[in-house]
N, C-alpha and C positions, 0 to 999 in steps of 0.2 A: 504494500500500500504506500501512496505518495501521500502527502500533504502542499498542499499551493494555495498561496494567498491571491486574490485576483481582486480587480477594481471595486467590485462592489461585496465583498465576501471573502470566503475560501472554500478549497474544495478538496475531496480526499478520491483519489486515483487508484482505479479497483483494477480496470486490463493490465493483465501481464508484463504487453506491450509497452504501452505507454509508461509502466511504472519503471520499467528497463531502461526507457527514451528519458527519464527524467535521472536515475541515478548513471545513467549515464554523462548528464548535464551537471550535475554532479561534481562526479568524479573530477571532469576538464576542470570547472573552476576551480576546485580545490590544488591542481597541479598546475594553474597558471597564477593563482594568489599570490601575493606577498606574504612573507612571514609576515609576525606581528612587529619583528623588531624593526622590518622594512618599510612597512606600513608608519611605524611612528616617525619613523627621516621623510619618507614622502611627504605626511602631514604636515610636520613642521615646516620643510619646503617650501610648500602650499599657503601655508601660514605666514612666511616670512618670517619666521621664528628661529631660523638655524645659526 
């Protein structure tokens, strides 16, 4: 089962399929993210805080 927030609500993803297609979507962000500690240099960046 998936879970997904959408515009007006959320919704929970019952096909096989599709719950494949989502941890599949997944997976990608989580292996193109930043670490956390990467994330805190970009914000500050962002910030003009460095």
């Amino acid at each position: 089962m998936a879970y997904t927030e959408v515009i007006d609500g959320a919704m929970y993803v019952q096909d096989p399929d599709a719950v494949r297609t989502y941890s599949m979507v997944a997976d990608n962000l989580r292996q193109v993210a930043l670490s956390p500690a990467e994330s805190l240099v970009l914000i500050r960046e962002l910030a003009g805080a460095t």
